[in-house]
Residue, then its C-alpha position, 0 to 999 in steps of 0.5 A: x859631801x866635801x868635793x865632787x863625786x861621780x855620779x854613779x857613787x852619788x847615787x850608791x852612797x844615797x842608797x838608790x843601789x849598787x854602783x852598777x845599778x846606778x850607772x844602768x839608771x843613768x844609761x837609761x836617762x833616769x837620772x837628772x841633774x840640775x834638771x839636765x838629763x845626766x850622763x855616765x861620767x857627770x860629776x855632782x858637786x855641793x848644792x847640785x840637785x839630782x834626781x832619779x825618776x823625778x824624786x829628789x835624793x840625797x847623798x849623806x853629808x858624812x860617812x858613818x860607820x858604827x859597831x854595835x854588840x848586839x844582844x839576844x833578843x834583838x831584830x835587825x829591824x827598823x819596824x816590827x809589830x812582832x818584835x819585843x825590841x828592835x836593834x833601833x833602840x840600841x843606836x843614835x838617830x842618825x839619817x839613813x842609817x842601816x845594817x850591814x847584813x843581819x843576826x837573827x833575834x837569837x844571835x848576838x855579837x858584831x853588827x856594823x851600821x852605815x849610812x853608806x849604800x855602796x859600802x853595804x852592798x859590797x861587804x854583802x856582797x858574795x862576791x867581795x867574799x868579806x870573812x865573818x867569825x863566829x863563836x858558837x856553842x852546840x847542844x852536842x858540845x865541843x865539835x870533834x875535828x871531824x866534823x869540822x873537816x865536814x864543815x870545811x869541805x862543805x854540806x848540802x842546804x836547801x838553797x844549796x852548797x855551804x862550807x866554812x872557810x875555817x873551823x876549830x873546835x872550842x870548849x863547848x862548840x867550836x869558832x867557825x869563819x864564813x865567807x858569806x851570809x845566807x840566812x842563818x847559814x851557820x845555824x842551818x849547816x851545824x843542824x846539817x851535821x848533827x849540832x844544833x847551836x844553842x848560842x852564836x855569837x859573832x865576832x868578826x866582820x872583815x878587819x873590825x873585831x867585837x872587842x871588848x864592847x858591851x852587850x847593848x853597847x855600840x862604838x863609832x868605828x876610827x878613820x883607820x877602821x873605815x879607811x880599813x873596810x874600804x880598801x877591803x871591798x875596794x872603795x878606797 
C-alpha cells in the first residue's frame, strides 16, 4: 500500500469482506486504528496498525491478479484430504491469494486468482453480473438452435431459475456465456434439457480471455488487464 486508502477498502482488499460489510464493522466500533476506534471515513496510511475485533489485519502491499488454465482433474482448493492435486500445486506462493469463483475438478479453462478481497467479491457477485464463456462438448453432440433458445429463455433447477446470456451451437456442444456462477450451473442446466456435458472448458471471464495459455500454465494478468476488471465492477 503505496498511499492512503479508506478504511472500508483497507479492510476489502485484506479480505475481512466486501466493502458494505466492512463499513458495518466500523459503524459498529470493531474497527481500531492506532488503537483508536475508527470512524467511516478514516483514512489508513503506511505503517498504521488496524484492528478488527482485537486482531491484527493487513492489507496486501501489491495487487495481483493471476491466470491460470486449469487442467481436468484439479480442486479449486487450497486443502483437501479427498483430492489427488489441488490448483495450489499449479501456482506461486504468494500471501493471500485466492479464487475468484470455482471449476469443479472435471471443468477446465480460465481460473482468475488475486489477493484482492473486494475485486473477488465484486466479479462474484450476481449482481455485478461479470459474463463468463464456456465451451462445452455434450454426450448428445452439437445442441440443435432449439435447445439453445431453451437455454436462453431459461430452465428450472433445484435452487431456481437459470438461463444463458448467449448460446451458439458448435461442433459437438455448443459455446454458452453466463452472467452468474451457481455451482456447476452450466453441467446442471444442460442435464435439464437433455445434454449432459461430457467436457467444459472455460474461456472467458469479463474482458480476460484463456488465450493460448497451456493446460497447467498460469500467467500475471498486464496493468491494462487489471486496470480492465476494475472498471468492470467499479473499482477503478
Amino acid at each position: 500500500m503505496e498511499k492512503p486508502l479508506r478504511l472500508q477498502a483497507f479492510l476489502a482488499r485484506a479480505g475481512v469482506g466486501s466493502r458494505r460489510q466492512a463499513e458495518a464493522l466500523i459503524r459498529q466500533g470493531r474497527v481500531r486504528v492506532n488503537s483508536e476506534v475508527a470512524q467511516l471515513g478514516t483514512k489508513v496510511a503506511p505503517g498504521d496498525v488496524v484492528e478488527v475485533d482485537g486482531r491484527r489485519v493487513e492489507a496486501p502491499a501489491e495487487r495481483v491478479v493471476l491466470a491460470l488454465h486449469k487442467p481436468r482433474g484439479y480442486t479449486t482448493t487450497r486443502h483437501d484430504p479427498h483430492a489427488a492435486h489441488t490448483v495450489y500445486e499449479l501456482l506461486p506462493e504468494i500471501p493471500g491469494l485466492h479464487p475468484v469463483g470455482r471449476l469443479d475438478r472435471d471443468s477446465e479453462g480460465l481460473l482468475l486468482f488475486t489477493n484482492d478481497g473486494a475485486l473477488t467479491f465484486r466479479l462474484t457477485h450476481p449482481r455485478f453480473g461479470v459474463r463468463k464463456v464456456y465451451r462445452v462438448w455434450t454426450e448428445g453432440g452439437t445442441l440443435p438452435e432449439a435447445v439453445c433458445q431453451r437455454l436462453l429463455k431459461g430452465v428450472e433447477l433445484e435452487d431456481g431459475p437459470a438461463k444463458a446470456l448467449a448460446c451458439r451451437p458448435a461442433p459437438g456442444g455448443a459455446i454458452l456465456t453466463l452472467g452468474e456462477g451457481r455451482k456447476r450451473e452450466v453441467r446442471r442446466m444442460l442435464q435439464r434439457v437433455g445434454y449432459p456435458v461430457r467436457r467444459l472448458l472455460r474461456l472467458q471471464v469479463g474482458p480476460i480471455r484463456l488465450g493460448d495459455l497451456p493446460p497447467g500454465k498460469w500467467r500475471r494478468l498486464s496493468e491494462r488487464e487489471v486496470k480492465a476488471l476494475l472498471r468492470l465492477v467499479g473499482l477503478e
